[in-house]
N, C-alpha and C positions, 0 to 999 in steps of 0.2 A: 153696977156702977163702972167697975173695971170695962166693961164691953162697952156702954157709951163713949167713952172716953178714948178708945181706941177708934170708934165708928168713927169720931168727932176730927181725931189724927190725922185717919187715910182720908178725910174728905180735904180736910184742909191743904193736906200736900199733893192730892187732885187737882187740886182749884191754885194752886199757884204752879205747877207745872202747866197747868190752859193759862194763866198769865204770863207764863214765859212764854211760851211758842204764839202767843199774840204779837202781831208788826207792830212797831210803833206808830202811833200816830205822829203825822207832818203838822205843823200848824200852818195855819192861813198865808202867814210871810214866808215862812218856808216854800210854800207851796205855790205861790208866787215866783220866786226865784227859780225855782225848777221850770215851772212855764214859760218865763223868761231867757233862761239858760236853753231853752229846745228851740225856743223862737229864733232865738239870735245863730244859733248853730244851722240852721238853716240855710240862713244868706251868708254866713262865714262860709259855710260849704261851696256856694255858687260862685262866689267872689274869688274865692280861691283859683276856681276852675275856668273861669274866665281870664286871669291872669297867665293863667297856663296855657290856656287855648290860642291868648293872644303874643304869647311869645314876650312876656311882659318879665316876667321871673329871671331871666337871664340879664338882664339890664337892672334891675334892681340889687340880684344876689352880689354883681360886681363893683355896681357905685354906689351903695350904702350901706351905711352895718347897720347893727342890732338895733342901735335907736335912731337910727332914721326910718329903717324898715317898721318901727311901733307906729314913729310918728306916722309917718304917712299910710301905713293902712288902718292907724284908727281914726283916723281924718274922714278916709272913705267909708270905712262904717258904720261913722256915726251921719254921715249923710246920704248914705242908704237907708240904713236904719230911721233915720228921723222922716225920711220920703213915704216909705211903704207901711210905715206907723202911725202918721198921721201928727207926727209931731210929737205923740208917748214918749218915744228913745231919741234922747237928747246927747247921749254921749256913748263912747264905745272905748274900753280900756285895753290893753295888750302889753304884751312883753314880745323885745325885737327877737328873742329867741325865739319865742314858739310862731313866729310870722315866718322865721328865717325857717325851720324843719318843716312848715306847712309849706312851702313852696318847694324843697329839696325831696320830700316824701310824695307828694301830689306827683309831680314830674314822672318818678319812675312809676309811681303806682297808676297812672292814667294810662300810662302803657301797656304794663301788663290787663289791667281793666279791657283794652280794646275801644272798641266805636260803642256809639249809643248809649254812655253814664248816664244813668238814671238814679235818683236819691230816694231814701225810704222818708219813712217818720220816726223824726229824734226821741232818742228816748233819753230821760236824766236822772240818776242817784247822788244822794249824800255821800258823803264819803268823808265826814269827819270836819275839816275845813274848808274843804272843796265839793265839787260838782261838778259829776262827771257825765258827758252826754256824749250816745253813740249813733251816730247818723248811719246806717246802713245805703251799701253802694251795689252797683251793678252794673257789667257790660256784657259785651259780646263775647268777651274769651272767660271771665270769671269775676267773682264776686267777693266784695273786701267790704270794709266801715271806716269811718271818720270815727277817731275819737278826739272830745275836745274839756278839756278840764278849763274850767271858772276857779276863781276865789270865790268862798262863800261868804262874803261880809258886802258892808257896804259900798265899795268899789268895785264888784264884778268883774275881776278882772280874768284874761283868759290868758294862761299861761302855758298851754300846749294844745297843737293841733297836728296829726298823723294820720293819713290812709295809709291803713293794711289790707292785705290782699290776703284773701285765704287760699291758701295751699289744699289742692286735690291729692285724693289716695294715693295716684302714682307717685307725686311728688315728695309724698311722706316718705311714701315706703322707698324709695329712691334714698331720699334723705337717710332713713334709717338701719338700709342699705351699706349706706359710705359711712356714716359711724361705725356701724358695727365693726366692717372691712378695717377702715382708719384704725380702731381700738383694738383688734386682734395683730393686724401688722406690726403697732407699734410694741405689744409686748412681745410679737415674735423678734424683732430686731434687738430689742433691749435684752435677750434670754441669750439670742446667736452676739451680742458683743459681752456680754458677761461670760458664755462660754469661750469666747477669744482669748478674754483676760486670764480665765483660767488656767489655761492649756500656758501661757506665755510664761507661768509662776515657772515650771520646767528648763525654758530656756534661757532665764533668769540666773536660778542657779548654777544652770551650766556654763552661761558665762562669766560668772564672780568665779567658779572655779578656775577658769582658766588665768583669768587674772589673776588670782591669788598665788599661780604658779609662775606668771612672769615676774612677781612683783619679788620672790625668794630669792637671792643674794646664793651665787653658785658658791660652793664648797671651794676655802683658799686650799692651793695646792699642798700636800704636803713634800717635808721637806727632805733635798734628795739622801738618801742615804752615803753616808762615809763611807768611800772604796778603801779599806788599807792595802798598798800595792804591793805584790806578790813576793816572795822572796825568791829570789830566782837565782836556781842553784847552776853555779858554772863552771863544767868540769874544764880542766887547767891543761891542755894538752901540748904544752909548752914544758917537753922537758927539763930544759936547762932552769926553770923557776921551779921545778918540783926537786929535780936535785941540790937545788942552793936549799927549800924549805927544808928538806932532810938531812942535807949538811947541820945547818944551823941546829936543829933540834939533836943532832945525836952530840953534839958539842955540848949544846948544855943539859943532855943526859949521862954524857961521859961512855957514850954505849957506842955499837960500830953502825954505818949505814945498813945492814945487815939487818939488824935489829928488828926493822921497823916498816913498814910502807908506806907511802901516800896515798888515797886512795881520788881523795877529791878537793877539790879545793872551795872555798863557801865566801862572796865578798861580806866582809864585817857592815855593821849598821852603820855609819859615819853620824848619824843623828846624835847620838848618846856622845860621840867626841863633843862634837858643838855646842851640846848643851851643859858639857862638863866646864 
């Protein structure tokens, strides 16, 4: 029983992983709109390029904006469209944006495209809201696509239209070239000024040091030292005043000149009188 039950399992989870990787199916109105949406991309592609061819683009981009440039080229393609259909497509809806980059985009891209544009067959996916179809292009120097996105509802409207140009191996590897180049330069410069910055931390401090030595307040002077002036000894070679001092002292020692000698004579302090 156990083993049925497990056969029963792995078929089951079989059979819904083949349900998964199954496409969805489109319904009939879906599928409709998608035929629609390739249709109409078509003559969007011609019309465009005929504007361009005629020199038309340059007078429109400068005298009208966004919505005048819807108005009048949904005017035209809904009378294109109503011509070459037989009367089926009765109206034709846009935004003056995606009118405005399909004529700024075309311009350069018809250039690089060269002589002889030739158009594939549109192809168109879902994409949620939208609807997305890519007209495949071609010239004499290289080969690009239109892509042009619809609203998916009842107003079909188209809200962008762009030729791209695809890029050759040179020009990749060219490209990825100057990246490369571009991205290592720039972390080389950014490596050699942060080593700048580093090195500059040195002369930094060396100069605060200096500063900080202008900025010290020199030492006040100190204060001069007190001279006391000398006593200056001055021998008296003025006899007649050594014999009066030796007179006088032997007077009031009651003794003879004899007695005693002068040897020097010394002038007294006069300070200590004054102060007395």
């Amino acid at each position: 029983m156990k083993k049925i039950l497990k056969t029963l399992l792995m078929l089951t989870c079989v059979l819904g992983l083949t349900a998964c990787g199954a496409e969805e199916s489109i319904s009939d109105v879906q599928q409709s709109k998608l035929d629609s949406a390739e249709y109409r991309s078509g003559y969007v592609v011609d019309a465009v390029m005929s504007i361009i061819n005629e020199d038309i683009d340059e007078t429109w981009l400068k005298e009208y904006d966004n919505m005048e440039l819807a108005h009048i080229f949904s005017n035209g393609m809904t009378s294109i469209l109503s011509q070459v259909s037989g009367g089926s497509i009765t109206d034709f809806e846009c935004e003056g944006k995606a009118v405005n980059n399909a004529l700024t985009s075309f311009r350069s891209g018809m250039e690089e495209l060269g002589d002889n544009i030739t158009t594939g067959d549109a192809s168109a996916v879902v994409n949620d809201d939208t609807i997305i179809v890519t007209v495949p292009v071609s010239g004499s120097a290289r080969n690009g696509s239109v892509e042009l996105i619809f609203s998916n509802d009842v107003f079909f409207t188209m809200t962008s239209c762009t030729l791209n140009t695809d890029s050759s191996m040179g020009e990749l590897m060219t490209r990825a070239a100057l990246n490369t180049v571009l991205g290592m330069g720039t972390v080389f410069i950014v490596l050699v000024l942060i080593s700048l910055i580093i090195s500059c931390f040195g002369l930094i401090s060396k100069m605060q040091a200096k500063l900080a030595k202008k900025e010290v307040p020199a030492p006040a002077p100190a204060p001069a030292p007190v001279v006391e002036e000398p006593v200056i000894e001055e021998s008296a070679d003025d006899e007649e005043l050594v014999a009066v001092i030796a007179a006088a002292i032997a007077e009031y020692e009651g003794t003879s000149v004899e007695g005693f000698r002068v040897r020097s004579i010394k002038r007294a302090n006069t300070r200590k009188w004054k102060n007395a």
